[in-house]
N, C-alpha and C positions, 0 to 999 in steps of 0.2 A: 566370474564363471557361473553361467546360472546351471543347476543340478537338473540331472532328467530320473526321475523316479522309474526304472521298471523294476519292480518288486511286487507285483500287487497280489503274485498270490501267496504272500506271509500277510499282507494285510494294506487295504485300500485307502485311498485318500477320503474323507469323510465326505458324505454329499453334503451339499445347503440344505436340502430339503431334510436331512436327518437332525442337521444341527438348528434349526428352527422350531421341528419338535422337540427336540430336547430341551432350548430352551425355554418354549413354552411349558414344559414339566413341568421344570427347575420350579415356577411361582406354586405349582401347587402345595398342601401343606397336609395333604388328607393321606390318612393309610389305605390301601386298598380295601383291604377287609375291613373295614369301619362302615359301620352303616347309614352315621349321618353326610350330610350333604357334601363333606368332605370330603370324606372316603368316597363317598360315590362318586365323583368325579374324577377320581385319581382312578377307581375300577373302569373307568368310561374309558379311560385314556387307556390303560392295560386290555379290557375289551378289542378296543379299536386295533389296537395294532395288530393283536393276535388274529384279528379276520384278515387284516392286511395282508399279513406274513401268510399266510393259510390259502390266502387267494393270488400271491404271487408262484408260490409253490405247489398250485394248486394241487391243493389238500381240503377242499372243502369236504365236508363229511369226518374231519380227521382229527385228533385231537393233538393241541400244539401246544406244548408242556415246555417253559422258558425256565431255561440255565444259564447258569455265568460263562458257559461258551463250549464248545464241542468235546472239548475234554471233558468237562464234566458230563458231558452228554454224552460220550462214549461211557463213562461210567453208569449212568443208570439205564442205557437202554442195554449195553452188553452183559455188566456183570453178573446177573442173574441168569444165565446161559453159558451153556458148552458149545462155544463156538469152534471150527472150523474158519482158516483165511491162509493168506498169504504174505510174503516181507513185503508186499507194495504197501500196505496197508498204512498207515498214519501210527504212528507209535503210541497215541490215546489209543487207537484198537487194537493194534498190535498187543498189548498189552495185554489182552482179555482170551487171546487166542490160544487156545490149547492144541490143535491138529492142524498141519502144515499144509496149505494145497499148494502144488507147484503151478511156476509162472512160464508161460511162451518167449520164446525170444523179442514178441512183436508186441509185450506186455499183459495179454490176456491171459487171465483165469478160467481154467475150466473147472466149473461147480457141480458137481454129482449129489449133493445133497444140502438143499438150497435153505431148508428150517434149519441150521443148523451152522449157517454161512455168512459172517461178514464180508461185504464184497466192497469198496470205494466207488462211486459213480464215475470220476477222473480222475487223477494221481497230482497231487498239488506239484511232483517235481519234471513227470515230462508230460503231463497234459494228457497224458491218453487215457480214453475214455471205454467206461465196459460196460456190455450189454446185460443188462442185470435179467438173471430169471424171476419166473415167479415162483413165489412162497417164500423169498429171500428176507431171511429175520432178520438183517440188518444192513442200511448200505449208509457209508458217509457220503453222501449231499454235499461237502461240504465247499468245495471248491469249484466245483457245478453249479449251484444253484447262483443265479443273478447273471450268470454266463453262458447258461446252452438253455432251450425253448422245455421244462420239468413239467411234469403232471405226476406229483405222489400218484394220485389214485391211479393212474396207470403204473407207475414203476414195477410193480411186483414187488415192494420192499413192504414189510411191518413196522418194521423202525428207521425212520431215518434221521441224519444226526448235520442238524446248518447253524450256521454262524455271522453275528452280522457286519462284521469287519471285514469280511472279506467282500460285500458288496457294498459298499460305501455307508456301512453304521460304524456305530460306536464299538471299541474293545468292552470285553467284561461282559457278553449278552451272546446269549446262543439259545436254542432250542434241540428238544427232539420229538420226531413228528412220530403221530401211531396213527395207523387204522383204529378206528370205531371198535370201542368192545376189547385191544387188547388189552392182556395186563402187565403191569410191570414194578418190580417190587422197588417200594421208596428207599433211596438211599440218603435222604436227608430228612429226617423225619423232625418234625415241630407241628406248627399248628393247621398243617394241612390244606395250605394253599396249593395251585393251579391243580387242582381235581386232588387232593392228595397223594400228590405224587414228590412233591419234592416243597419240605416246606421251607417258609421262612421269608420274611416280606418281598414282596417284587421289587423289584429294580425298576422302576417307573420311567425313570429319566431313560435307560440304557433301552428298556422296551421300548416307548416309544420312537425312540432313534433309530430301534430294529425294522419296527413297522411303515415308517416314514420312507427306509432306505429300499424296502422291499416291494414299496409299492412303485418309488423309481425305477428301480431295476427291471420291473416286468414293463414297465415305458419304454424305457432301454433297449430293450428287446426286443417289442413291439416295431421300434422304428427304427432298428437295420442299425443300430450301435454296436454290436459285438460284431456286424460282420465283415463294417467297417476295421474294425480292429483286425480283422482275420488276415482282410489285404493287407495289411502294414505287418504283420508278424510276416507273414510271407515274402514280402519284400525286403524286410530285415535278413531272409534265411535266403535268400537267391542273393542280394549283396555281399552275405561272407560266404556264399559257394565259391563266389568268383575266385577268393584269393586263399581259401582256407588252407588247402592241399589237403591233411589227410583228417580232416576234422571230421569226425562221426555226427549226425545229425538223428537225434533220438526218437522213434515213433511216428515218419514223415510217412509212412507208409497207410498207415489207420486213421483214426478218428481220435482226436485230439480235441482240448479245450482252444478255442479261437484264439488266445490270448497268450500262449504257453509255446517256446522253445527253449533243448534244452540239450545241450551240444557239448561235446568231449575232442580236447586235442591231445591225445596222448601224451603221456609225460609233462603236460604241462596244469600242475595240480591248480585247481578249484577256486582253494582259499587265494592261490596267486594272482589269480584272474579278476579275483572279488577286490583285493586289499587295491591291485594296480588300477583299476576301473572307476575304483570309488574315490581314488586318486584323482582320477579325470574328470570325476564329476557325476557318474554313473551309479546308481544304486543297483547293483544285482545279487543273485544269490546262488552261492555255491555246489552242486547238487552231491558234497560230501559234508561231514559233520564234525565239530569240533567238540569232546569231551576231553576236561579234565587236559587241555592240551595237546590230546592225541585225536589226531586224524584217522577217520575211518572210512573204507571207501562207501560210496554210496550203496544201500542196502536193496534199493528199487532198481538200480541197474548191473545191479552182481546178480538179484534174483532172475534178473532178462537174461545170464548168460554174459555178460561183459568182465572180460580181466579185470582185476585188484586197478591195474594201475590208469583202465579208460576209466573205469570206475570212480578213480579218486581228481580225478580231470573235468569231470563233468561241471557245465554251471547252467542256471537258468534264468533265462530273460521273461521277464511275464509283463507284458503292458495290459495300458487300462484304456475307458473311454477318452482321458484327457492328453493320452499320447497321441504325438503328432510324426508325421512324415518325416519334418529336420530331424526331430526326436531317434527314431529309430536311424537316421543315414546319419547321422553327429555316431552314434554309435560304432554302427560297422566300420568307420572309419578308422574310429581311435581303437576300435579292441582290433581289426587287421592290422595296424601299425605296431601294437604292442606285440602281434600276433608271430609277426615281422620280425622284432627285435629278438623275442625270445627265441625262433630256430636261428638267427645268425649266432645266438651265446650260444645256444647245442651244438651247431657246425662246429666251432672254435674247440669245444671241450674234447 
């Protein structure tokens, strides 16, 4: 049985071009901050990608301060602030928020006080996308960036917080971007690497792999790759209309990530759908959570206004550039079929 991966927004399949830098890294032997010819060379490579990363997100003008991945980088852009946000939020930001803003049924945020606001650019569980104000002190990028056409310097955001797994790099490698000039207080303090802001040797191997992957991704983009994807998501979600019956289809009405569907059959939980799926061969993700054993319903679509129980039913399909056509219709098939089995055992009960 060969496996069809759509998971890609928990984290994407590695590019060739990430993993070539990398291993190119791998031989060097210099610390960054060293100043003989070995370190120089190891800083060249750290240089390089940072412009990469900076000009896929264009962020030229911006300063791109590299963490071990978005959660850490929800911690040093937000902790330092009194933010304001919402339960869509990413639970790294989620975290930092102290004042509640309420969500639309149709997932939107409205921000009445934007310095003061973390907002998500798209929701890694149903794709949808918000229009970020200006003055906004901080938005996660994170699931956006390498997937929809970004310009920090336009965003209206101060902070914003990307990661390079989720566009074809390496785990363990993230960033967070600022405007020119702001400030932001060190949460990791040593010997005062990337501007002094977070110390402690670079991740050479994992940067570059960043930078590599970032500059594919804006190729990607460039040549009509995500919108390709767009048609095949969309095809995926017109083949299980056909047979769904009362299936909920989450956010089809707004602006949504290309890549991202994320659909609820009442009463027929999450994890079920995941555990049976991945049975078949199928990699997808649950849109409820599993702590400690207990099931909780999903936090992003309770805050939209959905019962406990569409809540806890929901899952998500997220394809990438190397999903294909059979890919997504192998699917609808076998999850309609299971779809199938499971109202005939509910008729029966």
């Amino acid at each position: 049985m060969t496996r069809v991966y759509l998971d890609h927004n928990a984290t994407t399949v590695l590019r060739p071009e990430a993993r070539a830098a990398m291993i190119a890294a791998m031989d060097l032997c210099g610390n960054p901050s060293s100043v003989h010819g070995e370190g120089r060379a190891a800083k060249a490579v750290v240089e390089r990608a940072r412009a990469q990363v900076a000009a896929a997100f264009g962020a030229d003008g911006a300063d791109v301060v590299f963490t071990s991945g978005s959660t850490e980088g929800a911690s040093l852009a937000c902790g330092d602030q009194n933010l304001q946000g919402s339960s869509i939020e990413h639970d790294a930001v989620r975290s930092w928020i102290t004042e509640d803003l309420s969500v639309a049924s149709d997932g939107i945020v409205t921000v009445a006080d934007p310095g003061r606001t973390a907002l998500q650019l798209a929701n890694s569980e149903t794709g949808i996308v918000q229009t970020l104000p200006q003055g906004l002190a901080v938005t996660d990028a994170t699931q956006a960036f390498g997937k929809l056409p970004i310009a920090f310097n336009w965003l209206g955001a101060t902070r914003a917080l990307i990661s390079a797994h989720k566009l074809g790099g390496p785990k363990g490698i993230g960033a967070v971007v600022l405007r020119r000039g702001t400030e932001m207080a060190t949460q990791i303090k040593g010997g005062g690497q990337e501007m002094g802001r977070r110390g402690g040797t670079e991740n050479v191997i994992g940067i570059a792999g960043f930078g590599a992957a970032s500059e594919a991704s804006a190729r990607d983009l460039a040549n009509g790759v995500w919108e390709r994807v767009e048609i095949l998501r969309n095809m995926l979600e017109q083949a299980l209309v056909a047979g769904a019956g009362d299936t909920i289809f989450v956010g089809q009405s707004g602006r949504r990530l290309p890549n991202t569907s994320c659909f609820a059959t009442p009463g027929w939980k999450g994890e079920t759908q995941v555990m049976q799926m991945d049975l078949a061969g199928f990699a997808i993700s649950a849109g409820s959570a599993c702590s400690s054993g207990k099931v909780r319903a999903s936090a992003v679509l309770t805050a939209m206004g959905y019962d406990e129980i569409t809540a806890q039913s929901a899952i998500r399909v997220s394809l990438g550039p190397e999903t294909s056509e059979s890919d997504v219709l192998r699917f609808a098939d076998t999850w309609l079929a299971k779809q199938k089995t499971y109202r005939a055992r509910v008729a029966c009960v």
